[in-house]
N, C-alpha and C positions, 0 to 999 in steps of 0.2 A: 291512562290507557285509552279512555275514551279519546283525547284529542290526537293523539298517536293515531288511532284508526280511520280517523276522520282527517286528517292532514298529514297521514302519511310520506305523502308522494312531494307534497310540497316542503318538509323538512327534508326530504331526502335532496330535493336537487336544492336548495338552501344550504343543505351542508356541502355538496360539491362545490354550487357556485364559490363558497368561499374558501376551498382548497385549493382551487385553479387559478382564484382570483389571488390567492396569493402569491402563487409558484414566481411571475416576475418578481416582485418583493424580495423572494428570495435568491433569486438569480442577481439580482443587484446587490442583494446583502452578501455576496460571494457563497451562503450556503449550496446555492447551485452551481457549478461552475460549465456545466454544459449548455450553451445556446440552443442546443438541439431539444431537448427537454420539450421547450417549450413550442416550438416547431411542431412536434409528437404530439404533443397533448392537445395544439390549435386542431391538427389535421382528426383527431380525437373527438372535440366540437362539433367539427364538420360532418362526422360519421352519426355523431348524435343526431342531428337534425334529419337529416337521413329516416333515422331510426324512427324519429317521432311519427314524421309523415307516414311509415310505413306502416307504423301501428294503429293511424287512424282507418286505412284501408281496410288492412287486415284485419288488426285486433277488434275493431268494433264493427265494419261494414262484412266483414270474410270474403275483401276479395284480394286473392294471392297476388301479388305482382310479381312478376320474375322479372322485368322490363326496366326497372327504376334507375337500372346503371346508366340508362338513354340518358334518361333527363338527368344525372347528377354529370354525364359528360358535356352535353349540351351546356350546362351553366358554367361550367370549368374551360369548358374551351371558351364560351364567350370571354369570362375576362383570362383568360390564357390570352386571347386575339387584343386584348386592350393592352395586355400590360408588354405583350413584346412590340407594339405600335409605341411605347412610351417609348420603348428601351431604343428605338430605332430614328425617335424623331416624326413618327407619322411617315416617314418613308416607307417603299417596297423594303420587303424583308430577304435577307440573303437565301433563301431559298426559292423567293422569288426570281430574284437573278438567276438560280441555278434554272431556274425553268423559263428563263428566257420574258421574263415582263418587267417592262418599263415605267409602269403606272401601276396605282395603288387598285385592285378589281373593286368593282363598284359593292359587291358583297362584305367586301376589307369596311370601307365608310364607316360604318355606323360605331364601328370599333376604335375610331379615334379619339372619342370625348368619354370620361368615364359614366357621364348620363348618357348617352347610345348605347354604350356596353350595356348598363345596367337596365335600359328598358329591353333593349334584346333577351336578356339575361330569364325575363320575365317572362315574354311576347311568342318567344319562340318554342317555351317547354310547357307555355299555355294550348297554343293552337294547336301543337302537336298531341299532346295529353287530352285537349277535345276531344279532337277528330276520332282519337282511338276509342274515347269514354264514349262519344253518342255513336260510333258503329259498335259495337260486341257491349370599387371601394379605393377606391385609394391606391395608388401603386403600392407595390411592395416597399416597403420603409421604415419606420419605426415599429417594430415586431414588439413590442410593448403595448403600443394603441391598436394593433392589426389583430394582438390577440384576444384583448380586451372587448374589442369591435366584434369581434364573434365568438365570447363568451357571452355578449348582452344579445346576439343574433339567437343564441340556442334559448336563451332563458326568453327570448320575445316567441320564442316557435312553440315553448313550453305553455307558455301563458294562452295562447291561440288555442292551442291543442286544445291545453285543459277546460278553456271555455266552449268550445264548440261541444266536446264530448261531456259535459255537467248541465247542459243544458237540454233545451225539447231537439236541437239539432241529433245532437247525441246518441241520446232516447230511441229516436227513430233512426240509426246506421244499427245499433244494436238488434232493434226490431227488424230490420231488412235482412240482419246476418241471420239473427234465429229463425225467421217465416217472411222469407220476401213475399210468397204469394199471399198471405194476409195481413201484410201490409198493403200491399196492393193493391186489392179489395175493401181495405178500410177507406181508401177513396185518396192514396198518395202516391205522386208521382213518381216512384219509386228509382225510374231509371236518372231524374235530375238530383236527386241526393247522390247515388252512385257515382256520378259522373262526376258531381262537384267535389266529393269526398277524393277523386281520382286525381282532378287537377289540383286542388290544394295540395295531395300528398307528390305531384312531381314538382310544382313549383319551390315546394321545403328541399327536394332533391338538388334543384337546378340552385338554389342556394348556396347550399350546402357546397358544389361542386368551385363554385367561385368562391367558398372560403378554402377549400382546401386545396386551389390550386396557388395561392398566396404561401398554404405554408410546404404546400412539397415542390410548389417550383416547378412542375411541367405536369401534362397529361399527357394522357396516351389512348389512342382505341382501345389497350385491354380495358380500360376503363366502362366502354360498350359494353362488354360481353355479357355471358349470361353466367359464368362463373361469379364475375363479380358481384352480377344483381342479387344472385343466390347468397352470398355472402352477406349481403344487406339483410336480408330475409331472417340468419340465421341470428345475426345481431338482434333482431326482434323476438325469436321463440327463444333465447336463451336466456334475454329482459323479461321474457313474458309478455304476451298479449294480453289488451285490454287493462281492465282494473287491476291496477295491483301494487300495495301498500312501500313493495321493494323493487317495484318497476325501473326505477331511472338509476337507481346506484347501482343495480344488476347490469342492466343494458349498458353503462357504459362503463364498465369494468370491464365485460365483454368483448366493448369497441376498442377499450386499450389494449388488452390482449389481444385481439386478432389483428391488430394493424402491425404486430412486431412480425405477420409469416405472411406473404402470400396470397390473395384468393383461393387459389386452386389446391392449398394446403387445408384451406377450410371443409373440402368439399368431404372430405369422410366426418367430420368432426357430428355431425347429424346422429350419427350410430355409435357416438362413446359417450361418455361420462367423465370424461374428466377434460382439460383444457391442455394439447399436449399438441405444442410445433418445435419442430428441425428445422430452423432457417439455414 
């Protein structure tokens, strides 16, 4: 019992990692026979990571984000912007044409090598995630190694996660959430933990957003919204904020069932008890 309580959360995404990590296994062992499975389950991954960040905010720092669908578009469009420059040759993009340009726009550029994408990826959901904190992979391909690649992405976000909040970093997002002002007074910076706790939690978003645009294949503005971000949110209070021994097999039980309806299907889900979509 004892090690149960103490390493709860770690047997719990230990057991996942290795349910998921077999699923290809068995899509090749013919027991799976739908491709899409495992398409479902990367974009799954993807929402986890999401989750994690969110809950550093939230669950330990208390500050709510409704915003975070920004940066998980932000990251999605970036390599969305790299991976149809592959599909195209590094040429303008037929849509380009419909609007009349002949040349690649200098903002396209950095999107043509997959290390451009992926510092963008980073750079852009950093500056942006500042500014807000101090005022207030590979083309699409082998879907074996692409999911694999961001099954070890979530369990690298876990491992982050878990270290920053076990440690004095921690300690003090928990002390800011229960008494920022005496924290404050204890003589700590209070608004640079805030802040940093902000940008790590979009940068896991912007992540996130370029692993699931790999396995659902395009993004879209609804992606921006603020139904969506709320969705994100919900994914975190139905895992449970903070410490919690059933945290990670909860929350992404959760991310697999809401990703079969909707965002906007989610938005009553707040005021029931039980887990109930009409797609």
């Amino acid at each position: 019992m004892k090690l149960l309580k103490k390493q709860g959360m770690n047997l719990c995404l230990a057991v996942i990692v290795a349910v998921l990590a077999a699923m290809p296994l068995l899509l090749q062992s013919g027991v799976l026979t739908a491709s899409s499975t495992i398409l479902y389950l990367g974009k799954c991954i993807a929402f986890a990571i999401v989750a994690m960040g969110l809950d550093l905010i939230w669950g330990y720092t208390g500050i709510l984000s409704l915003g975070h669908g920004l940066y998980f578009a932000l990251g999605g469009y970036a390599m969305a912007m790299y991976l149809k420059l592959q599909a195209t040759g590094g040429s303008i993009t037929d849509f380009m044409h419909v609007g009349g340009l002949t040349e690649l726009p200098m903002i396209w550029k950095p999107f043509q090598t997959l290390l451009g994408a992926i510092i963008m990826l980073f750079v852009v959901p950093t500056v942006v995630s500042g500014l807000i904190g101090y005022f207030i992979f590979k083309k699409r391909g082998n879907i074996f190694l692409l999911f694999y690649g961001a099954l070890l992405l979530m369990v690298l976000t876990y491992v982050l996660c878990r270290f920053l909040t076990t440690h004095k970093f921690g300690k003090l997002l928990v002390a800011i959430r229960d008494g920022e002002n005496r924290t404050y007074f204890s003589g700590y910076q209070v608004s640079r933990y805030k802040t940093f706790a902000y940008v790590f939690s979009a940068i896991t978003a912007a992540v996130a957003g370029a692993v699931f645009v790999n396995f659902n294949g395009s993004i879209t503005p609804s992606q921006m919204t603020i139904s969506y971000s709320i969705t994100m949110v919900i994914w975190v209070a139905v895992g449970g904020r903070g410490p919690s021994s059933v945290r990670s097999s909860a929350r992404f039980s959760s991310i697999c069932v809401s990703t079969t309806c909707p965002p906007a299907d989610w938005l009553t889900y707040g005021s029931t008890s039980s887990v109930q979509c009409s797609c």
